[in-house]
N, C-alpha and C positions, 0 to 999 in steps of 0.2 A: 207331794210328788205324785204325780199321774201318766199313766203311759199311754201314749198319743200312735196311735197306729199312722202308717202312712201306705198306701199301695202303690206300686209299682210294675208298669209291666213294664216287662225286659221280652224285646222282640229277638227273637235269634237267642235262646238262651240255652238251646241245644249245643251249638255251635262250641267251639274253643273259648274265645273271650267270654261267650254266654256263662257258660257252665264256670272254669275253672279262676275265673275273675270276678266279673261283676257278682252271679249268682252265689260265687262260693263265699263274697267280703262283705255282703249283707245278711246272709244266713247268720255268719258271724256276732255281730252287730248285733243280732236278735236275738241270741245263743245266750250275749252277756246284758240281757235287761235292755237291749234299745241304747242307743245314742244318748248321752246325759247333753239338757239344753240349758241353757243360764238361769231359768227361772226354774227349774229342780227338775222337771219332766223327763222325760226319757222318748225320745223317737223312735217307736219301731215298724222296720219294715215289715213289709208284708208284699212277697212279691207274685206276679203272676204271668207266670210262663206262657209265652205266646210266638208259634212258628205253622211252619205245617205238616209236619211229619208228625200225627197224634202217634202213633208209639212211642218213639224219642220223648215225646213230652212226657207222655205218663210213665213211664219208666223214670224218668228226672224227678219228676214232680213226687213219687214212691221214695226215689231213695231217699229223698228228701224231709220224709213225714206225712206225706201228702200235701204238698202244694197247689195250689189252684194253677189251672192250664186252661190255654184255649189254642183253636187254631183261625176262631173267628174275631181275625184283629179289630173290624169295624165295630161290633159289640164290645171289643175292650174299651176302643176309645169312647164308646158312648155311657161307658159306665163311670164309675163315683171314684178310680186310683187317680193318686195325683200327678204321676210322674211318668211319662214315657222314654225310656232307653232304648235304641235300635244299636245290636250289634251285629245284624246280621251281613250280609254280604253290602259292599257300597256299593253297588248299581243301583238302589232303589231306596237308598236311606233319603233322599231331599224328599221323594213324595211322600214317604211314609212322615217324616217332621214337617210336614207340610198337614198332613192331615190332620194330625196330633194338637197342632198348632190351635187351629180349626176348632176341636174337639177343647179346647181350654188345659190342654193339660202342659206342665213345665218339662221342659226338653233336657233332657243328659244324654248325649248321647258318645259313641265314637267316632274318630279322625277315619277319614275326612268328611266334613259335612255335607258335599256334593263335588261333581265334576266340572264344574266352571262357577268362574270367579261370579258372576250376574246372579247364577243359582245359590250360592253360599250366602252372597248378602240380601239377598232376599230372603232366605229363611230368617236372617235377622233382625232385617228389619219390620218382617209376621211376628216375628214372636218382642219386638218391643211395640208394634202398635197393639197387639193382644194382650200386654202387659203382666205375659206369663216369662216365671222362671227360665232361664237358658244358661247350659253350656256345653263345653266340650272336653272329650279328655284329654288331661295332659298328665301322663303319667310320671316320666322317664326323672325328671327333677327331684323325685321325691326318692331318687332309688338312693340307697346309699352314699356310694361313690360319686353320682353327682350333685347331692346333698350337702356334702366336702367341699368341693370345689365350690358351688356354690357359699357355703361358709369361708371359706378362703377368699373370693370376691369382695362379699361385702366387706371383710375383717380388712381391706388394703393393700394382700398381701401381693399381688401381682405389680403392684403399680401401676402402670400405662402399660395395658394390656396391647401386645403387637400380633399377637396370630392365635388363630384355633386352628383344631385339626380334627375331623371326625373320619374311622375306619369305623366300618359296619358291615356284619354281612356272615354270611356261612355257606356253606353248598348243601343246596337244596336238590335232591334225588330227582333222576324225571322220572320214577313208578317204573324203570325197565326194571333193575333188580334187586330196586331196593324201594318200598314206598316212598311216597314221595310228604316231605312232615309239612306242607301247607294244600290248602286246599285249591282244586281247580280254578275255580273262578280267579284266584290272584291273578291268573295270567291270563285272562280273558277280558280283551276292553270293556264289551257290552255290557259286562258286569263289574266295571269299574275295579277291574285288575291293574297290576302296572307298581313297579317301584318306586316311581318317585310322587303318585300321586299317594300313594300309603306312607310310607316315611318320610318325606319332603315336610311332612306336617310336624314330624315329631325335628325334624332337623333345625324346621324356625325357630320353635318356642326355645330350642338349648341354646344356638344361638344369640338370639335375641336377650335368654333370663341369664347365660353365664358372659355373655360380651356386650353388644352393642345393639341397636336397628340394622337391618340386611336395607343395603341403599342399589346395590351391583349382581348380574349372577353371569354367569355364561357358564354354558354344559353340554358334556357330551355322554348319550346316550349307548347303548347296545343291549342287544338278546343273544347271550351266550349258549342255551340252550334251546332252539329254536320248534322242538318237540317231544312233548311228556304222554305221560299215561295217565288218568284221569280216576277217578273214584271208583268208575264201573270196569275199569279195565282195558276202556278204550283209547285210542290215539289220537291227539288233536293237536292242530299249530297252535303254538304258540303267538299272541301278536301283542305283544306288550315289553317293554324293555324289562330286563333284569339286574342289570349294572351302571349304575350311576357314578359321572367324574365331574363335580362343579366345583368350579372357585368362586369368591362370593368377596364383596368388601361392606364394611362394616364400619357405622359412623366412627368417627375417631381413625379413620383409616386403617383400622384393622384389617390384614389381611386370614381369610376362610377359606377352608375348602373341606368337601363331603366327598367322601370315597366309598360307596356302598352298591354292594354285590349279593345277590343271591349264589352267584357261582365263584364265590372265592374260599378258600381252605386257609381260616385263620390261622397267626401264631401271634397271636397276642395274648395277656389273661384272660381275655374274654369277647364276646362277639361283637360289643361296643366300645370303643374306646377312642377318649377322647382327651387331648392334650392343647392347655392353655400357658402359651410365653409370653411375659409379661419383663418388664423392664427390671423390678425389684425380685422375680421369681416367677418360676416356674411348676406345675401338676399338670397329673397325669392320673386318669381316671376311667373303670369299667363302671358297670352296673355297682357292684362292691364294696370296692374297695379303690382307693385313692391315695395318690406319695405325692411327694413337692419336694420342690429342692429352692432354698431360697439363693439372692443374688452373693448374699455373704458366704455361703460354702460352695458357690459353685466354683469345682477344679477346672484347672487347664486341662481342653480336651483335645483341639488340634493337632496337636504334637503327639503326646501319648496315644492317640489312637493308632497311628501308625506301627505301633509298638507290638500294638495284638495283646497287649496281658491285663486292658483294661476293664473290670468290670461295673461298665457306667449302672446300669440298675442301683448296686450294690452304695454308688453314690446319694439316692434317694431318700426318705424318709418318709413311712406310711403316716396318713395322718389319721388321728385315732376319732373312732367313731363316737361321739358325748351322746347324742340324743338318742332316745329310745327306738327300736327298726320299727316300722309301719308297714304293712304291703302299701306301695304307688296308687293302685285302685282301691284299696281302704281308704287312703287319706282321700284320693278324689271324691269316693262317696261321702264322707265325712263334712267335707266344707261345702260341698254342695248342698246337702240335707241339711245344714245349718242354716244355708243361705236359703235353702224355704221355707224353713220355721220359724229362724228368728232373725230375718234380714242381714245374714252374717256374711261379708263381702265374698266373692268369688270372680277369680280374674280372669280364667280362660271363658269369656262368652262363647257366641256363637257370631259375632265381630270377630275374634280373635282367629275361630275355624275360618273364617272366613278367611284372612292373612295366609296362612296356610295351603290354603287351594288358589289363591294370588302364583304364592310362590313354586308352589306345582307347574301350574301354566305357563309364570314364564319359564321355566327351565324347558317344557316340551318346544313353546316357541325359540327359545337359544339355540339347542341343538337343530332346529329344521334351517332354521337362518343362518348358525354358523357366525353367530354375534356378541357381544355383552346385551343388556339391558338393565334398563333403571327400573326400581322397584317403588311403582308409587306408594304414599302415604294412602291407607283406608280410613275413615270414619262412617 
């Protein structure tokens, strides 16, 4: 057994996702001896922080143990890590995986991969004529509760799956008197702000991995809060939507639809939630945790609701969690770094971000035209 270093730089690793994800689920990794590979070896990172606020970095990079840092990303890419991650803000992740590309090194990066569909597959198909590594994150399937459902899928249990339903969302503060818990840029176009191009990505792949192909979309957009406070305390418009209303159809004729807000004040278990009715049964699913209620016990509801003394919840049944928890971003690093060790498949490409920013696009198009659209096939 031998332990095979691997370098990585993580752009934007100050940032939220920088730090409290990617940075903190490979420190991990290396904490317990590197990633074990089929041939006995062990994979370990070795990462190398790169932004531009050198404070930030080297305070990170300290508590860290001392970490290597740069804020001269052109000498990282010119140097010997093999891996480039950008989490920094999306307005400038396409050039930044463009250059990377360039520089030979393999891409993992964050949703979304760029602002239009042309730009997306084009990173893709740089990084298949480069014949380097590529993908993107897909977190959310791997959490828990939609981990369930997904085991429910494949097990049958739904039958001929009839409808999904995604709520998303929470109220997000605009910095008058309460911070505000995302950063500015979200809601700034220029810097590739905006809700549906940041969750739109994550709304396909659940879609797509817990029902069918997206064939249809039509949406209606809005900016609920139309001006916040900003990091330094200042005031700025807003110009980006904040709340998303689309219905979707789905091969098999599944009928979709996504309801996700920054400005809504949940009551569900959780700020995601997601429910799949299927002909043989039914689940219902946060981040967490997951119930189902199959077609054999499901009670008469029409009547008795009228009644008022039902407690439908109480009808459900959690389903119990078997397999061991993983953080989302642990497993994503995990099969990624497999797949550039030792050719071990990985399915979200940078084809796949590209789908993603497809379906971004048409929803901005829906809402301006006021129409359905067809979602073509990518390759």
């Amino acid at each position: 057994m031998a332990e095979r270093p691997i370098g990585i730089i993580i752009n934007g690793a100050t940032g939220r996702m920088g730090a409290t994800q990617h940075l903190r689920h490979l420190l991990d990794i290396r904490a317990e001896g590197g990633l074990p590979l089929r041939n006995g070896d062990r994979l370990v990172p070795d990462p190398l922080l790169a932004g531009r606020n050198a404070g930030r970095l080297e305070k990170l990079a300290a508590t860290h143990g001392g970490l290597r840092w740069t804020t001269d990303l052109a000498t990282a890419l010119a140097g010997p890590d093999a891996i480039f991650m950008d989490c920094a803000a999306t307005g400038g992740r396409a050039a930044l995986v463009r250059r990377a590309i360039a520089a030979g090194k393999h891409i993992h990066v964050e949703k979304p991969t760029a602002a239009s569909l042309d730009e997306a597959l084009e990173l893709a198909r740089l990084a298949k004529a480069a014949g380097v590594r590529h993908g993107v994150i897909q977190d959310k399937l791997y959490l828990p509760g939609f981990a369930a459902l997904m085991g429910l899928k494949r097990a049958g249990f739904f039958g001929r799956i009839l409808s999904i339903r995604i709520q998303a969302g929470a109220w997000i503060f605009d910095g008058e008197r309460q911070e505000c818990q995302r950063p500015s840029w979200n809601y700034r176009k220029r810097d590739g702000g905006g809700l549906v191009l940041d969750m739109m990505a994550h709304w396909r792949y659940m879609l797509e991995g817990l029902g069918a192909p997206v064939r249809r979309v039509v949406c209606q957009l809005a900016t609920a809060t139309p001006r916040r406070v900003d990091e330094r305390g200042e005031r700025y418009d807003v110009d980006v939507e904040d709340t998303v209303h689309a219905l979707l159809t789905l091969d098999g004729g599944i009928m979709a639809s996504v309801t996700n807000s920054w400005a809504t004040r949940m009551r569900n278990d959780d700020t995601i939630f997601l429910e799949i009715d299927g002909t043989d049964g039914s689940a219902a699913a946060g981040r967490h945790r997951c119930f189902a209620q199959p077609a054999t016990l499901t009670p008469e509801a029409f009547l008795a609701a009228g009644q008022g003394e039902v407690d439908f919840r109480a009808q459900w049944s959690e389903v119990p969690q078997t397999a061991p928890r993983i953080n989302p971003y642990r497993r994503c690093w995990e099969l990624f770094l497999r797949h550039v060790a030792e050719d071990a498949p990985y399915g979200p490409t940078l084809l796949e971000g590209a789908k993603a920013v497809q379906l971004a696009n048409l929803v901005y198009q829906s809402h301006r035209e006021g129409r359905w659209l067809e979602v073509p096939d990518l390759s």
